[in-house]
N, C-alpha and C positions, 0 to 999 in steps of 0.2 A: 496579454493573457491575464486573465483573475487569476489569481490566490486561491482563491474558493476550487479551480479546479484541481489545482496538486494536494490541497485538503482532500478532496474527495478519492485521489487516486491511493494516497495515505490512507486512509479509511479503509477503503477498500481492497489493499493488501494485507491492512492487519485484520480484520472480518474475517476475506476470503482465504483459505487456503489455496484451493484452485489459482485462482488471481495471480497471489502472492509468487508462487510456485513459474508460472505464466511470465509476471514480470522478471525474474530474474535469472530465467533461463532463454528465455524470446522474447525481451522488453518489447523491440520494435512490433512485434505482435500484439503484443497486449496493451499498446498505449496508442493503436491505429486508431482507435475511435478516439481520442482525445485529441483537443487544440490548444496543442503547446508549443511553445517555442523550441528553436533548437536547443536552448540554452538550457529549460526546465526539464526537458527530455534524456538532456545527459546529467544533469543532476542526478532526476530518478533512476536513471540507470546508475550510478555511483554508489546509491546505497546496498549496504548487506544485508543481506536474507536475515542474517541472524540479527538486524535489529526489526526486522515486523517479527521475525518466530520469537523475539523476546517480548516484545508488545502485542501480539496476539495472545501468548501466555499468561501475560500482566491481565488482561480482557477476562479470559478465561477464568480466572481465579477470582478475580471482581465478580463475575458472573455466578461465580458456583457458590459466594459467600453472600449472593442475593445483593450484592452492590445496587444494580438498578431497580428492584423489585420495590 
């Protein structure tokens, strides 16, 4: 399995709310379309909500102060 895909799944919980919310209450749901091993599958299921709701924060605030603009 790439890298690039747990990147992506990273990304996409800290973006998404929906998502976010999805993986840590029905990971196996929410990580069906992905091709992961079993091994990166429980990873991502190991992490806390409360570090994407802290890094979506950190986003948010880059955002509001025009970080990417």
């Amino acid at each position: 399995m790439s890298p690039n895909v747990v990147q992506t799944i990273i990304r996409r919980a800290v973006a998404d709310l929906e998502f976010r919310q999805a993986l840590t209450s029905d990971p196996n749901t929410a990580l069906a379309d992905y091709d992961l091993t079993e091994q990166e599958r429980e990873n991502l299921c190991k992490i806390d909500a409360k570090v994407f709701d802290g890094s979506a924060g950190d986003l948010e605030g880059r955002l509001s102060r025009g970080w990417m603009n």
